[in-house]
N, C-alpha and C positions, 0 to 999 in steps of 0.2 A: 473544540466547540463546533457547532452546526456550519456551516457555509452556507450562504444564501447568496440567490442571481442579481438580484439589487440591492445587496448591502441586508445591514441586520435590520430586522424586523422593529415597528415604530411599537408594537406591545407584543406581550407576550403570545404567542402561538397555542390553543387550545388544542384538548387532547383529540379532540374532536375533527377538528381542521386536521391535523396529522394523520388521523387515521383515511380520512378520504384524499389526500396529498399520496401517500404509499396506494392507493386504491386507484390513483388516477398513474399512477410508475407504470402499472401493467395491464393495458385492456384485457386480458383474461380474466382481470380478479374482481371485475366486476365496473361499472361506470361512480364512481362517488361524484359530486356535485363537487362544481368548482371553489375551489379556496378561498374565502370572504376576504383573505388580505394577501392579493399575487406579490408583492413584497416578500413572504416569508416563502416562496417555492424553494424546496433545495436542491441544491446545483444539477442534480438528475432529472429534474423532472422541469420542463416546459411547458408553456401556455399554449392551448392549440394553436393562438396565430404565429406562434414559433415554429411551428411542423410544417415539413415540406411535402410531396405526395413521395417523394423517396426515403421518405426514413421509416414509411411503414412499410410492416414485412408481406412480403408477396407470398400468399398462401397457397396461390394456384400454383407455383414453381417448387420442388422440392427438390434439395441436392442433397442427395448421396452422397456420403461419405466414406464407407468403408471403414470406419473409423474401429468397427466392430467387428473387422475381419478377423475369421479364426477366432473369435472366443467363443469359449460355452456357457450358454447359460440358462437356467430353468429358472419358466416361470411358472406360478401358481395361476387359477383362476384365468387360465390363459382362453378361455371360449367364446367371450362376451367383453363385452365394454375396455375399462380402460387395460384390463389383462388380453383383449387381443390384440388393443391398437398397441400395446408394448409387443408384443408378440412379431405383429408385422415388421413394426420399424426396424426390430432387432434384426428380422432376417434379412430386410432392406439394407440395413446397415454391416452385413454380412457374417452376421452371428449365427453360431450352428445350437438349435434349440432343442431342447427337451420342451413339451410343455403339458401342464396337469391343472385338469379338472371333472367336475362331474357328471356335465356330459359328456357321454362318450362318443356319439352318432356324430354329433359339432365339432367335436377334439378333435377326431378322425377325418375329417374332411378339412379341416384347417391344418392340420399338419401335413399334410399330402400336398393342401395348395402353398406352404411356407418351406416342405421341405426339411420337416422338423417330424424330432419323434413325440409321440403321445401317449402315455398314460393315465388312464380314468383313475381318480379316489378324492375322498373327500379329505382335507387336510386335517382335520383331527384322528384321524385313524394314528392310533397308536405304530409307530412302524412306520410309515409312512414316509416320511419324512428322509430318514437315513437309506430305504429302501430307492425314492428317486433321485438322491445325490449321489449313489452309489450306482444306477442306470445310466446319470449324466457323464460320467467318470467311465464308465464301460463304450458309451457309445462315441465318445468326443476325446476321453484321452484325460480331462481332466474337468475341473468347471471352476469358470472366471466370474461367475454373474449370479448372483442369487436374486431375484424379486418377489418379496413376498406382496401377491396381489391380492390376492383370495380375502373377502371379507365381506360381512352383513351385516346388514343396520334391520336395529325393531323398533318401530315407531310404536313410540306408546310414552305415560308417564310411569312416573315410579309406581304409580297408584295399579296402574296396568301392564306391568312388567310382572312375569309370573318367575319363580325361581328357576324355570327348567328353559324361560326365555332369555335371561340373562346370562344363566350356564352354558346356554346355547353360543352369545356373543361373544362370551368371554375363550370361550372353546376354540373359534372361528379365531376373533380377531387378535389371541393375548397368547392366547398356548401354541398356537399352531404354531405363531412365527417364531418363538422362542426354540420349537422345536429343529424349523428350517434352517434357522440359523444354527443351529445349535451345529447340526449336521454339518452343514456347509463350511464354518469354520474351522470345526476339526481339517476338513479334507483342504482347507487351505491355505493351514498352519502347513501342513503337509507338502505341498505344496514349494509354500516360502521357504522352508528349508533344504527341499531336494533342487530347485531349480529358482528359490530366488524372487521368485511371481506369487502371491496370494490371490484376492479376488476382492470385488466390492459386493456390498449387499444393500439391494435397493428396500426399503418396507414403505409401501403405498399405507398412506394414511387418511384419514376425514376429519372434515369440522365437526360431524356428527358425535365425534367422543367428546369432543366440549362439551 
């Protein structure tokens, strides 16, 4: 059963109330309005006059971990947004990077300042895929990190969605990764049988496919 901070709740809990109770777990996921009945908070989650000014996280200090030394790994879509800030931290975190996108002019000065190699293409390119797991593996030895970042959203309704705009998404966001993986896993089946170690694969996703 649920666990609650002061006991069980005097009615039932709305689907509604929950949803902004889990929305209020993580400042990042958005601010939801407080709980009409702080009675039913669960055990995780506290009333702000419960919060200290030390329990929130210090965003100006980052610590390094190293936690990522020595491993390889490629990212997609690695030029811009949340594909470079994965990019950085990876290097940060001491990970030796491949990383691929479709600029090339941005790639190339991003990897020079990370320290990382780069290859321009766009990830449905037939090929692709096997072609930079197979550079990640040449340049580093082997690869421990897949992330598939690379993807695009079409704002529009179905009314306004054309066939060649959806082909387009589904290309980007459904085939691609099926293909990175596809690659990546081979090479770390491989991997797990000569030495033991596989690899994880991360796939960046959106509320947009809802």
């Amino acid at each position: 059963g649920n666990k609650f901070v002061d006991g069980p709740p005097s009615r039932t809990m709305t689907t509604k109330t929950k949803r902004e109770s889990i929305h209020r777990s993580d400042g990042h996921m958005g601010r939801g309005k407080e709980p009409k009945q702080p009675g039913c908070l669960p055990l995780n989650i506290r009333r702000r006059s419960q919060y200290s000014p030390s329990d929130e996280p210090n965003h100006t200090e980052e610590t390094m971990t190293d936690r990522l030394s020595g491993k390889a790994a490629l990212i997609t879509g690695a030029t811009s947004g949340i594909g470079l800030a994965i990019a950085e931290r990876f290097a940060a975190e001491g990970a030796r990077l491949l990383l691929t996108g479709r600029n090339a002019a941005e790639g190339e000065k991003i990897a020079k300042r990370l320290g990382a190699h780069f290859i321009a293409g766009d990830v449905t390119e037939r090929g692709l895929a096997d072609r930079l797991v197979d550079e990640t593996v040449k340049h580093h030895g082997r690869i421990d990190v897949l992330v598939n970042n690379a993807g695009i959203v079409h704002r529009g309704t179905a009314l306004e969605t054309s066939d060649d705009d959806f082909a387009r998404v589904m290309a980007v966001n459904v085939e691609a990764v099926f293909r990175f993986s596809r690659a990546a896993v081979k090479r770390m089946i491989a991997q797990f049988e000569q030495e033991g170690r596989g690899g994880a694969i991360v796939n960046i996703a959106s509320d947009w496919a809802f």
